[in-house]
C-alpha positions as CSV (number, residue, x, y, z in Angstrom):
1,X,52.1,91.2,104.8
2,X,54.6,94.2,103.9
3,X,55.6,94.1,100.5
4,X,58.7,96.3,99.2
5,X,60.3,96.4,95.6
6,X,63.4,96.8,95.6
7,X,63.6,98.2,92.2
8,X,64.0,102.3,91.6
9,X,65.8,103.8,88.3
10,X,67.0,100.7,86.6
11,X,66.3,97.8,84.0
12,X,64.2,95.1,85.1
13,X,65.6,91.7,84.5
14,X,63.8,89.1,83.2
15,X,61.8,87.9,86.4
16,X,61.0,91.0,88.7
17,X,62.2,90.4,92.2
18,X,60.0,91.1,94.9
19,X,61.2,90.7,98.7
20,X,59.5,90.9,102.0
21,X,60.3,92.3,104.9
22,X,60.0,89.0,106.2
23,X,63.5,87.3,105.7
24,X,62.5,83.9,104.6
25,X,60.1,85.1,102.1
26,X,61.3,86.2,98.7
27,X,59.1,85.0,95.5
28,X,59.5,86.0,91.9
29,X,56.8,87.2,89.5
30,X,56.4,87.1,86.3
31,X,58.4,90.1,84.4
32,X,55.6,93.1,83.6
33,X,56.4,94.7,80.4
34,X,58.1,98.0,81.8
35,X,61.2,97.6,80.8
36,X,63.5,100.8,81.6
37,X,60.4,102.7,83.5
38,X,61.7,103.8,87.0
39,X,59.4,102.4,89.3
40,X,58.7,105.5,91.1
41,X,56.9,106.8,88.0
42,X,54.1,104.1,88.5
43,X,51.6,104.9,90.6
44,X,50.8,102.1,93.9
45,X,47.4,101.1,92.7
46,X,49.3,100.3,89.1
47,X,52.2,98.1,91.2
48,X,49.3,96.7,93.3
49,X,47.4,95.2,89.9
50,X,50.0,93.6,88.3
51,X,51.0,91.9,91.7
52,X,47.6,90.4,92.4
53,X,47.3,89.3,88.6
54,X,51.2,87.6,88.9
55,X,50.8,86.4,92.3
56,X,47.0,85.7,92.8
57,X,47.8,87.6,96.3
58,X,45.0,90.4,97.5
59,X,45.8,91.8,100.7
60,X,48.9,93.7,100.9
61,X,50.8,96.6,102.2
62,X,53.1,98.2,99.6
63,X,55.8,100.0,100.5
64,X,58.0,101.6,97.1
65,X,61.2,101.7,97.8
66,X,62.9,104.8,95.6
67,X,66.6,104.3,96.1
68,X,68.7,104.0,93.3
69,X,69.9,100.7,93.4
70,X,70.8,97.7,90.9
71,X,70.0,94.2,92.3
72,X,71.4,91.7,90.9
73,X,69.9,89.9,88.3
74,X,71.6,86.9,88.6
75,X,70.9,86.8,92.4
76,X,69.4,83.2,92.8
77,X,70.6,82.9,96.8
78,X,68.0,81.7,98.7
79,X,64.9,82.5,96.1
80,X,62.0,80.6,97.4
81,X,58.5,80.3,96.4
82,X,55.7,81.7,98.3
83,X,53.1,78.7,100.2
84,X,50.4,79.2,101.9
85,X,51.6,77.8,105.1
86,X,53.7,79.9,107.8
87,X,55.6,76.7,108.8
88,X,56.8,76.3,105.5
89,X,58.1,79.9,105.8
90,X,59.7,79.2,109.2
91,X,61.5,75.9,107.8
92,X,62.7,77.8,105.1
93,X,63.9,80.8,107.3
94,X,65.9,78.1,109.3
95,X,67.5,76.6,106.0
96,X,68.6,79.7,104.6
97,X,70.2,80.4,108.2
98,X,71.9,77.5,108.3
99,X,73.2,78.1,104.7
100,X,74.2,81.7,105.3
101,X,76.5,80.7,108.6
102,X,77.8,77.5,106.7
103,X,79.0,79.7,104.1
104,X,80.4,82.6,106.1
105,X,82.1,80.9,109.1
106,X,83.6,78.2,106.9
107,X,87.3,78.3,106.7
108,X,89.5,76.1,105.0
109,X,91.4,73.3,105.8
110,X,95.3,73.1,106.3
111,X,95.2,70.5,103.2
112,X,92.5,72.4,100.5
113,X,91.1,69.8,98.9
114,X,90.9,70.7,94.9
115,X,87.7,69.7,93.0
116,X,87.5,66.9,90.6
117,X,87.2,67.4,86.9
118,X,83.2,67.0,86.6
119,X,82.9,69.6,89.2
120,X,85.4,71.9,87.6
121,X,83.7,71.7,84.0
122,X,80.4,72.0,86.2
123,X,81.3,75.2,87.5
124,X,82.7,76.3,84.4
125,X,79.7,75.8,82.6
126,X,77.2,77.7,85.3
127,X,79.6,80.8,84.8
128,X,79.6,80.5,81.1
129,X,76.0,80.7,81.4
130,X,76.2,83.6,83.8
131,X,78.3,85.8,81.8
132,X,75.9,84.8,78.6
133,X,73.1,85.9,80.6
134,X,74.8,89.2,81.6
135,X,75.5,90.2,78.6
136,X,72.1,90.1,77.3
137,X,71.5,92.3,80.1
138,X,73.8,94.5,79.7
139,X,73.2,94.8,75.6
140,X,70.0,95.9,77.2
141,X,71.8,99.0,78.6
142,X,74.1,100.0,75.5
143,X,71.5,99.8,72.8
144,X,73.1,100.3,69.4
145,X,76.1,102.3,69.1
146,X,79.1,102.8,67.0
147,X,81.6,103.4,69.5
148,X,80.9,100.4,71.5
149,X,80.0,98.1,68.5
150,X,83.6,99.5,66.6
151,X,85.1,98.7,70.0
152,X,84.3,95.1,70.5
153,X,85.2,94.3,67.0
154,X,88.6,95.2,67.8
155,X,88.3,93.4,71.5
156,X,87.7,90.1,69.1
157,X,89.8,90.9,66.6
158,X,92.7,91.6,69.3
159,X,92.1,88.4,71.3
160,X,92.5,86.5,67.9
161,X,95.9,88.0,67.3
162,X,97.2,87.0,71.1
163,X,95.1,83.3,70.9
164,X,98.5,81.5,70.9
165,X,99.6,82.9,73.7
166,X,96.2,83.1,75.7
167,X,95.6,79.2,74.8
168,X,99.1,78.8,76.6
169,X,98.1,80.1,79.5
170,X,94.5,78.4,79.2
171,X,95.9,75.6,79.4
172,X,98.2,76.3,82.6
173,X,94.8,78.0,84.1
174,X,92.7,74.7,83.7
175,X,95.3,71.8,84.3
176,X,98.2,72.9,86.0
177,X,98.3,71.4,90.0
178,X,99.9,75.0,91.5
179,X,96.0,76.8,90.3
180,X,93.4,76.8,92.9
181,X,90.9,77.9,90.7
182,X,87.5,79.5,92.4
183,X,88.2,79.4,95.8
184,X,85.1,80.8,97.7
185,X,85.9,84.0,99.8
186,X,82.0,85.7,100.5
187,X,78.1,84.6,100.0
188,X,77.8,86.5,96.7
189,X,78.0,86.2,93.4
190,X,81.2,85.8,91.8
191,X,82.9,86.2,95.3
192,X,85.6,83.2,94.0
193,X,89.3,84.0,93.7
194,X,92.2,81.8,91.7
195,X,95.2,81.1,94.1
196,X,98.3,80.6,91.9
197,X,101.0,78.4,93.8
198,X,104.8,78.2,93.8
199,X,105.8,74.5,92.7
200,X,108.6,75.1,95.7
201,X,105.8,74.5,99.0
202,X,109.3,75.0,101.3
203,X,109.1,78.6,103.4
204,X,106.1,80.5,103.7
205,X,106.1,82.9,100.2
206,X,105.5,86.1,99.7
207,X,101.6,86.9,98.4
208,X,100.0,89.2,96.0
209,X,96.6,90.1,96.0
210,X,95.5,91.4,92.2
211,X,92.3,92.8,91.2
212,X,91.7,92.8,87.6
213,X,90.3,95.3,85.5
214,X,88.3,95.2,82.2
215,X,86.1,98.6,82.6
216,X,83.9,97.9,85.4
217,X,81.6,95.3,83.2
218,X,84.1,92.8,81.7
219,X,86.6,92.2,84.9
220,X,87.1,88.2,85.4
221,X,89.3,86.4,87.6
222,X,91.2,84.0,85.0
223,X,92.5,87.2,83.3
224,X,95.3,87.4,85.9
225,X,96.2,84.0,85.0
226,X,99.5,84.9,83.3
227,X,100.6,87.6,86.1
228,X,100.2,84.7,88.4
229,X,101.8,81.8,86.5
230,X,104.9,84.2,86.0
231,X,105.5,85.6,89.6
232,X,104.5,81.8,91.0
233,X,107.7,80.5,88.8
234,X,109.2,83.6,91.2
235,X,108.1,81.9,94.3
236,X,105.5,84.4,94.8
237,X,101.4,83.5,95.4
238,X,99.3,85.4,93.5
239,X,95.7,85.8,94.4
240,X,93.4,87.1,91.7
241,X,90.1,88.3,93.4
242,X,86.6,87.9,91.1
243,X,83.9,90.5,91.6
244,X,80.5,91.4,90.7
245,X,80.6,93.4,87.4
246,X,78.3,95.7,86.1
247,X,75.0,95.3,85.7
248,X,75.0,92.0,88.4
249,X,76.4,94.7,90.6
250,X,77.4,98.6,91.1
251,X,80.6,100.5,91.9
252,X,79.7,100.1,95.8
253,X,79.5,95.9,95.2
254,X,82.4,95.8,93.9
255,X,84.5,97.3,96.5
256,X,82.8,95.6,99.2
257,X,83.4,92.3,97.0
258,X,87.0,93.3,96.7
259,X,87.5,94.5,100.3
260,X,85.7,90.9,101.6
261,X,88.7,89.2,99.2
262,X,90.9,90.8,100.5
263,X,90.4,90.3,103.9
264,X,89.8,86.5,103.3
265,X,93.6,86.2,102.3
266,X,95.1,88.0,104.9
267,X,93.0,86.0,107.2
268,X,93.6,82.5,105.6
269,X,96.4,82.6,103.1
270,X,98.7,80.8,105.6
271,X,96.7,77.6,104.9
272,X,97.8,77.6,101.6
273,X,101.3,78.1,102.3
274,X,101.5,82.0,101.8
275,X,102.9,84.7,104.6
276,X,100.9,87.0,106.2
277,X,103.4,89.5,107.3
278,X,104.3,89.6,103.3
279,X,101.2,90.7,101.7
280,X,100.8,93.1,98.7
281,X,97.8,94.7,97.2
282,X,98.0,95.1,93.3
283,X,95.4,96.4,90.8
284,X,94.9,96.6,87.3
285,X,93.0,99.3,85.0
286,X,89.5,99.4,86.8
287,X,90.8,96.7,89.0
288,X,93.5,100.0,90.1
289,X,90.8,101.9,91.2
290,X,88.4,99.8,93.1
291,X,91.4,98.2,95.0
292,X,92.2,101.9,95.9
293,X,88.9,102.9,96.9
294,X,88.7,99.4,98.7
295,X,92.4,100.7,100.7
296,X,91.2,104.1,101.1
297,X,87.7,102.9,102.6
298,X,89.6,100.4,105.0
299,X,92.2,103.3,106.3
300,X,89.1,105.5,106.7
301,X,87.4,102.7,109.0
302,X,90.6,102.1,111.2
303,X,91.1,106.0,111.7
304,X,87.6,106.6,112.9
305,X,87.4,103.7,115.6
306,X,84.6,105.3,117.7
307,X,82.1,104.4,114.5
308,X,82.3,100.9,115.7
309,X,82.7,99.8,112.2
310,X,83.3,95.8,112.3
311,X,86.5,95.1,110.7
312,X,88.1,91.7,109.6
313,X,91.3,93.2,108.1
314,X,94.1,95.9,108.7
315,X,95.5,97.9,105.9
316,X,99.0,97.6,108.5
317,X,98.6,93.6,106.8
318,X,99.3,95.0,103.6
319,X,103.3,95.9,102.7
320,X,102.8,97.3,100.1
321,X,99.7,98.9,96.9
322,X,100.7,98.4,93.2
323,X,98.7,100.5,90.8
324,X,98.5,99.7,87.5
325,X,97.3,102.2,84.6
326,X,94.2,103.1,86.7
327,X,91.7,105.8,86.7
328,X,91.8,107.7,90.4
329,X,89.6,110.8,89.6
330,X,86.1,110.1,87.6
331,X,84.8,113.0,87.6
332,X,87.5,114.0,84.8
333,X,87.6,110.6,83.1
334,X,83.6,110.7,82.4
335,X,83.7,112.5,79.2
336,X,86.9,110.8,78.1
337,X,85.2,107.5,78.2
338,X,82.0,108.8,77.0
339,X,84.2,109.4,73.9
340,X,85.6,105.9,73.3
341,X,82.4,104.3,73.7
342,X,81.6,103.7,77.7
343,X,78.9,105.9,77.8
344,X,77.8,108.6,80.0
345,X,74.5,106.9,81.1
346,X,75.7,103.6,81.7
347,X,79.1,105.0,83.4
348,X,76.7,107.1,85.7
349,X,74.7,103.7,86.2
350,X,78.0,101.7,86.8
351,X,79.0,104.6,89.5
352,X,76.4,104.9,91.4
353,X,74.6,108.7,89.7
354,X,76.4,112.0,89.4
355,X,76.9,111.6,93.1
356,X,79.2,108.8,93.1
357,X,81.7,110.3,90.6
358,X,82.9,111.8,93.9
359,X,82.3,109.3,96.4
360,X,84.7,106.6,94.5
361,X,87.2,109.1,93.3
362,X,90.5,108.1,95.4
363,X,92.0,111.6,94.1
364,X,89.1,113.3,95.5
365,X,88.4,111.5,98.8
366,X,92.5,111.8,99.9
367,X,92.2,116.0,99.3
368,X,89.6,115.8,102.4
369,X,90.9,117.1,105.1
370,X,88.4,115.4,107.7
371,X,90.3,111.7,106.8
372,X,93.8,113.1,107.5
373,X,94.4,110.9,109.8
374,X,93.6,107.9,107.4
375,X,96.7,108.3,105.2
376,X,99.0,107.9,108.3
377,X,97.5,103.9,108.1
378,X,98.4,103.5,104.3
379,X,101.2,101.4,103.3
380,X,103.9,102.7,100.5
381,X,102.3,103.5,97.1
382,X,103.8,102.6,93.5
383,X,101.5,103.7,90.5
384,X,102.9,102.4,87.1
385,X,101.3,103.8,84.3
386,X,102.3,103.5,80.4
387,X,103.0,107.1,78.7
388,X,101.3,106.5,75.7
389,X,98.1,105.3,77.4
390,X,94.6,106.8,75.4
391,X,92.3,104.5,77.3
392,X,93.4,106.2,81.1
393,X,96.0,109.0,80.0
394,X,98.9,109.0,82.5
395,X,98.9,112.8,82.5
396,X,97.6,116.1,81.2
397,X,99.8,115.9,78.0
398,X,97.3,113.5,76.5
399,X,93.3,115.3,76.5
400,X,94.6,116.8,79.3
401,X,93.3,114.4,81.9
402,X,95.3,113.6,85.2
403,X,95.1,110.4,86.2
404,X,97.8,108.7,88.2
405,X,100.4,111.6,88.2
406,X,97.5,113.7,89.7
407,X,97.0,110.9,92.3
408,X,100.6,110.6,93.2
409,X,100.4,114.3,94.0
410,X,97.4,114.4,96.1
411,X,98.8,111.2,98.1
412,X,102.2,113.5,98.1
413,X,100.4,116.7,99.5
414,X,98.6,114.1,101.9
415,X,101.7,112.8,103.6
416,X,101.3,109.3,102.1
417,X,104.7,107.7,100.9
418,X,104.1,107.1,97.3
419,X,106.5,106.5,93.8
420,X,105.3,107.5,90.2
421,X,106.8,105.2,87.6
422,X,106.1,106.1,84.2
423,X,107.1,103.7,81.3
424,X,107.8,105.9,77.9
425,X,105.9,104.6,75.1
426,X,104.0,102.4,76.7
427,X,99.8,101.7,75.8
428,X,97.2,100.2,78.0
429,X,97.3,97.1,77.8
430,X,101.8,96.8,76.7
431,X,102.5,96.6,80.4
432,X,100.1,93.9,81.4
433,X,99.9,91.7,78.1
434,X,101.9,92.3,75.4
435,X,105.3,92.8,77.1
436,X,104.5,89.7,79.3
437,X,103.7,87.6,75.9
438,X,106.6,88.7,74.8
439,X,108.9,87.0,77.0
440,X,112.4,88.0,77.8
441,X,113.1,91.1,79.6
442,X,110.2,93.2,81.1
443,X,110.9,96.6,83.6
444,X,107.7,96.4,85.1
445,X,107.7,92.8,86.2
446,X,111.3,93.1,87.5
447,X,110.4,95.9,89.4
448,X,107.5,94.1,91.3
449,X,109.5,90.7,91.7
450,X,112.8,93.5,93.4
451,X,110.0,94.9,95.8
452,X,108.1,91.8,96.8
453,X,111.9,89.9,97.4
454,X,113.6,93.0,99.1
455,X,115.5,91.9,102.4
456,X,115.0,88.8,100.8
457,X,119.0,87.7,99.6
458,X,118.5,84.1,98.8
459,X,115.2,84.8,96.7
460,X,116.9,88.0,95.0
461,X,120.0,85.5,93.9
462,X,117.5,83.3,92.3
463,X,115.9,86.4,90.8
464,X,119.4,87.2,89.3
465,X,120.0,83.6,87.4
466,X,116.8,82.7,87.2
467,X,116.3,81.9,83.5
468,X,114.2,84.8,81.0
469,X,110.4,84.0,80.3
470,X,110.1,82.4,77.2
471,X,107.8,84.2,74.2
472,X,104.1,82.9,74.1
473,X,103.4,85.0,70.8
474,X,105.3,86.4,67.6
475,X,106.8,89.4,67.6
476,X,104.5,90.3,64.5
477,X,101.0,89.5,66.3
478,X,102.1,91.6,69.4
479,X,102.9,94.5,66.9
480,X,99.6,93.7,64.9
481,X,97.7,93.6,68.1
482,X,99.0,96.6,69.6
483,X,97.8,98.6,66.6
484,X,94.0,97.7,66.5
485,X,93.9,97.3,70.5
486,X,90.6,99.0,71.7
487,X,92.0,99.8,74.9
């Protein structure tokens, strides 16, 4: 029997995974206590001893596998426990089979059915217990610092100040009939996306695919909750896509999670009354740059067909990409974040080594000449960024880091059709929650709803009376809030 561990230059979890070459076997052992040694500093007779003492097994070949890669710890798909006899492994095999096509070939129906309420709270509760579990993990990582710890003081204190308008919203998110909460789009963890719905099921509607953000380790679904109530009031679907965070998953997880999202609504979003010919692509913070590097990847694949890469979505499906206050080139954000308390170490982790900085850098990737021919497949580009942004600084005048006017002129140089819209005194987090708590008026939300509904006359005349968005939150707790923000 050939065993391999899976583990190289990471934290161990809990219970150490070990899997076999053979598909249908995959056993936990008890955790050893060597917590944060790389594996590949243990020698094989030392890996070989505390297997037979966990696992009472004595004959096996070990193979150490040395690449640097985070499983997940919350991983529980298709864990079985080692038996002694091969049929049991063979049944087993043929259940997990079953389970694996069930869950990838499933489609849904023209009438979703919605879970009841015990399944809802159900769910709830096994992702409460998830993110719980997480966390630990990931308090694991940090250690004790001042920057973080000072940070997520402020994080609490900041969702206190907004809670009246956040419990708002809560409420829509858990009760209202247009939320199709935790739809399943993959075979993953956390591969769930929340379909908002127009109360007006008439004409097939225009769609919006939105990828949080929330720093690569905090990212969740439900924060996109009050993006998609207000465009669904604008007879426009929003689809917010979930995916694996940091440490259940790495940089490279979470744009294959996000690309596997997005190819499940331009594949099935006319079931739920959405159009496919009117799709849009729209990120957030981290969510900004993973959706780019998710675009970029997917123009790369189309351009260079003689790979024989298998693809299940076109970028030509998308109309249009929104970015919002991202981060497009790493390798000069690394220090900056260092700074404000996302480390250098667990940033390196989170991006795959020194390496990666590179590899997910949309700036960097769209200055190689060898993809050229990729840009010709992207659709139009708007980046929206805040001027008076310190978490991702829209330009050089603040630490003198480039982020998304630097990316709107490599996409420029690159022959991609792209727009720069910078909003003067903005922060972080003004265009994406305070302005929208606020109510009333809001440039950045009439310029997506103008976009989305051009060509569109009757839905731009209800855009022109349509009534203005009531305010969720005092003027003097978005003012308060805006001040200690940690963002």
């Amino acid at each position: 029997m050939q065993i391999k561990i899976t583990y190289a230059y990471t934290l161990l979890p809990k219970q150490t995974i070990i899997k076999t070459h053979v598909p249908s076997l995959r056993f936990r052992s008890s955790k050893p206590k060597l917590n944060l040694l790389p594996l590949s500093a243990l020698s094989s007779n030392l890996i070989f001893a505390i297997l037979k003492s966990k696992t009472g097994l004595l004959d096996m070949n070990l193979e150490l596998d040395t690449k640097p890669t985070l499983l997940s710890s919350s991983d529980k798909l298709f864990t079985h426990t080692l038996t002694d006899g091969a049929n049991t492994h063979h049944h087993h095999h043929h259940q997990r089979r079953r389970r694996c096509s069930s869950s990838s070939d499933a489609k849904p129906r023209d009438a979703p059915t919605r879970p009841n309420r015990t399944q809802s709270i159900s769910r709830a509760a096994a992702e409460t217990y998830l993110v719980t579990r997480l966390s630990f993990i990931l308090l694991r990582y940090l250690g004790v610092g001042y920057r973080w710890i000072t940070r997520l003081i402020a994080l609490g204190c900041y969702a206190l100040l907004l809670m009246p308008g956040f419990l708002q919203v809560a409420y829509y998110y858990f009760f209202s009939s247009q939320v199709r909460r935790s739809v399943v789009y993959g075979d993953q963890p956390r591969n769930r996306l929340d379909l908002f719905l127009p109360a007006n099921s008439g004409e097939p509607k225009p769609v919006v695919i939105f990828v949080t953000g929330g720093a690569w380790i905090i990212g969740y679904k439900a924060w996109g909750s009050l993006l998609g109530q207000q465009l669904a009031e604008r007879d426009i679907i929003v689809a917010c896509v979930d995916y694996r965070n940091f440490p259940q998953g790495t940089i490279g997880d979470m744009v294959e999670d996000v690309s596997q999202g997005i190819s499940f609504v331009c594949n099935h979003i006319a079931e739920y009354g959405g159009d496919p010919n009117r799709i849009y692509l729209m990120g957030q913070s981290a969510g900004a740059h993973i959706s780019a590097c998710a675009l970029l990847d997917q123009a790369i694949k189309e351009s260079e067909p003689e790979k024989g890469e298998s693809i299940t979505w076109s970028v030509s499906q998308l109309k249009a990409y929104f970015g919002l206050s991202g981060g497009y080139n790493l390798l000069n954000l690394v220090d900056h974040f260092n700074n404000r308390g996302l480390y250098r170490s667990i940033f390196l982790s989170i991006m795959e080594g020194e390496q990666g900085l590179q590899r997910f850098s949309p700036e960097v990737i769209i200055q190689d000449k060898s993809i050229r021919d990729a840009v010709s497949h992207l659709p139009p580009i708007t980046l929206f960024h805040g001027t008076s942004d310190y978490s991702i600084p829209s330009d050089a005048r603040y630490l003198l880091i480039f982020c998304s006017k630097t990316f709107g002129d490599a996409l420029q140089r690159a022959g991609a059709q792209v727009k720069l819209v910078l909003f003067e005194g903005k922060t972080h987090t003004d265009l994406f929650l305070q302005d929208p708590l606020r109510g009333g008026k809001d440039e950045l939300f009439d310029h997506l709803v103008s976009v989305i509904h051009a060509g569109d006359k009757e839905a731009l005349d209800k855009d022109a009376v349509a009534p203005p968005r009531r305010r969720l939150v005092p003027e003097f707790l978005l003012k308060l809030a805006r001040k200690i923000s940690p963002f």
